[in-house]
Each structure stands twice: as structure tokens, then as C-alpha cells.
C-alpha positions as CSV (number, residue, x, y, z in Angstrom):
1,X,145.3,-165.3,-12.0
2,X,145.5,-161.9,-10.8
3,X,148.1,-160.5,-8.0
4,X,148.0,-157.2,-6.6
5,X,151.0,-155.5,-5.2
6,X,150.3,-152.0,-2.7
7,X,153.0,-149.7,-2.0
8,X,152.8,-146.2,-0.8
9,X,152.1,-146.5,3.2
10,X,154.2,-145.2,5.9
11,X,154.8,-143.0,8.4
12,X,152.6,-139.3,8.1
13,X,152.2,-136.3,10.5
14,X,148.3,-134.9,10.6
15,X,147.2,-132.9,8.0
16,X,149.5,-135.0,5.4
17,X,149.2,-136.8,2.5
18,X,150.4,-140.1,1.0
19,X,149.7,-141.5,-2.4
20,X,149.0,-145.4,-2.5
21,X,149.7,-147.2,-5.7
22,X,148.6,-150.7,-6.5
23,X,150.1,-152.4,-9.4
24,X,147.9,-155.1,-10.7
25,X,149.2,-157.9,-12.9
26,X,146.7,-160.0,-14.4
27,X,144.0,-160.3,-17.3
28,X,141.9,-157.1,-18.7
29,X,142.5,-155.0,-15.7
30,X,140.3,-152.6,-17.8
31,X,137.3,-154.4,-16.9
32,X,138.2,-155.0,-13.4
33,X,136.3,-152.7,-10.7
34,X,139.5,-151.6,-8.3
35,X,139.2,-151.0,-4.6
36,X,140.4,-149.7,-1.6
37,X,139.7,-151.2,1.7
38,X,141.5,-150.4,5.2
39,X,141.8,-152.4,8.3
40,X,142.2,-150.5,12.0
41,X,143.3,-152.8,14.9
42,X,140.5,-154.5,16.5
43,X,138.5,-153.0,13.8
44,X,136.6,-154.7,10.8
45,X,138.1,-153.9,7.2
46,X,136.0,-151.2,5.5
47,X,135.4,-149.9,2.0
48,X,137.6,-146.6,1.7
49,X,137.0,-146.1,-1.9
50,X,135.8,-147.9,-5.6
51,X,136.8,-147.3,-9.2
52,X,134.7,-149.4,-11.8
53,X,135.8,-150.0,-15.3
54,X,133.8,-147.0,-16.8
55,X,131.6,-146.0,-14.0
56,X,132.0,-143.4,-11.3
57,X,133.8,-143.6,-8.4
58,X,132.8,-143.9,-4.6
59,X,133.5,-143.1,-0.9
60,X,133.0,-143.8,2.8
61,X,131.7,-141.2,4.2
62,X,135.1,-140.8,6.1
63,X,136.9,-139.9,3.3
64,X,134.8,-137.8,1.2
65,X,136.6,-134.7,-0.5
66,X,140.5,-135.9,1.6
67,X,141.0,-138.7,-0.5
68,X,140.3,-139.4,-4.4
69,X,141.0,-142.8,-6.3
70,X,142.2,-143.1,-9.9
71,X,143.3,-145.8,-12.2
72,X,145.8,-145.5,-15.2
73,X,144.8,-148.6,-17.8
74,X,147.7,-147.8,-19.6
75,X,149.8,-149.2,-16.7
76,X,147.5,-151.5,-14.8
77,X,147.6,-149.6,-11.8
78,X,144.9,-147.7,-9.2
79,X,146.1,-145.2,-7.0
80,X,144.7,-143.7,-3.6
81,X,145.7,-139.9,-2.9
82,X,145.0,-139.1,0.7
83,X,145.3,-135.2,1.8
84,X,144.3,-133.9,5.0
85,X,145.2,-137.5,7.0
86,X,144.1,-137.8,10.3
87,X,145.0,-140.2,13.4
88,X,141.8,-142.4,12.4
89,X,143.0,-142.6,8.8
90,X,145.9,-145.4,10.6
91,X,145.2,-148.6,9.1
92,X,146.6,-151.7,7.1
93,X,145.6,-150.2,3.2
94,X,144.7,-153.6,1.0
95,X,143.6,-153.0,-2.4
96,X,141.3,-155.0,-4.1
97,X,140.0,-156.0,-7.5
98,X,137.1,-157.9,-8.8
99,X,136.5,-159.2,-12.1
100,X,134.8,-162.0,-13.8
101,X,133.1,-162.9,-10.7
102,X,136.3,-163.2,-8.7
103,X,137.6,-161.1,-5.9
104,X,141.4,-160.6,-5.1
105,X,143.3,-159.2,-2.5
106,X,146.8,-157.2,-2.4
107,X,149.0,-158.1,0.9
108,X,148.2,-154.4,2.2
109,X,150.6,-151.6,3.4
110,X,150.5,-150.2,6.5
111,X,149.6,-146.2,6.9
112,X,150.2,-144.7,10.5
113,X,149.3,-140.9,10.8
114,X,151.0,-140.1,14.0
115,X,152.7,-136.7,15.4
């Protein structure tokens, strides 16, 4: 069984920056492929960004050269750094891992870029 845990979010004038964390306790999070996903109101969740286990990482288009993803193995946990945060960047964060075939969701944490 996996659980994911987000912290991070709050409260962030334009042109800010927030670091998400996601600490994942589980089996072999090395293996796992990490994501982050965001959910607007009235809006669909959306990919933000992906980390596999050994691969390279990806972007929506949105995000592209703002925001960057990394994992630390050594303490089972993927971050999200996001510079340069604008209005539409307000969302419920949720991270997300798969592995072995199995998808899991964090509870999310709520990011509101707001002047």
C-alpha cells in the first residue's frame, strides 16, 4: 500500500513561488513514476508535471521553464518548485504515483496565487 502526503500550498502573490513536497510512504518508491496533477474549479484535473524512475522529466505546456519537478530517493519524496506563479496557476495540487500497475493519489493541497 502506498500513501502520499502533499504539503507546500498556500497563499502566493503573482510572480511568486512555492515549493510542493510530497512525501511518499510505501514500497520501492525508486521505481515508482511521481506526478503532479492540479485541479481548477469547474475545471478537469490536468498533468502539471512527471518524474519516472530513471527517465526524463515532463511538462504541460503551461508550465514549461516556471516550474521544475525533482525527486530525492534517499527520502521518498518528489517536489514541485513553481517560480513565476500566475492567477491560472490557482488549483487543488494532488500528487500522484504509479507503480506496479497501480495508481495512487495524495489528498492534494490547495495553491491560490492571488494579489
Amino acid at each position: 500500500q502506498v500513501q502520499l502526503v502533499e504539503s507546500g500550498g498556500g497563499l502566493v502573490q503573482p510572480g511568486g513561488s512555492l515549493r510542493l513536497s510530497c512525501a511518499y510512504s510505501g514500497t520501492r518508491f525508486s521505481i515508482a513514476t511521481m506526478g503532479w496533477y492540479r485541479q481548477a474549479p469547474g475545471k478537469q484535473r490536468e498533468l502539471v508535471a512527471r518524474i519516472p524512475s530513471g527517465g526524463s522529466t515532463s511538462y504541460a505546456d503551461s508550465v514549461k521553464g516556471r516550474f521544475t519537478i525533482a525527486r530525492d530517493n534517499a527520502k521518498n519524496t518528489v517536489y514541485l518548485q513553481m517560480n513565476s506563479l500566475k492567477p491560472e496557476d490557482t488549483a487543488v495540487y494532488y500528487c500522484n504515483s504509479l507503480i506496479l500497475a497501480r495508481v495512487y493519489w495524495g489528498q492534494g493541497t490547495q495553491v491560490t496565487v492571488s494579489s
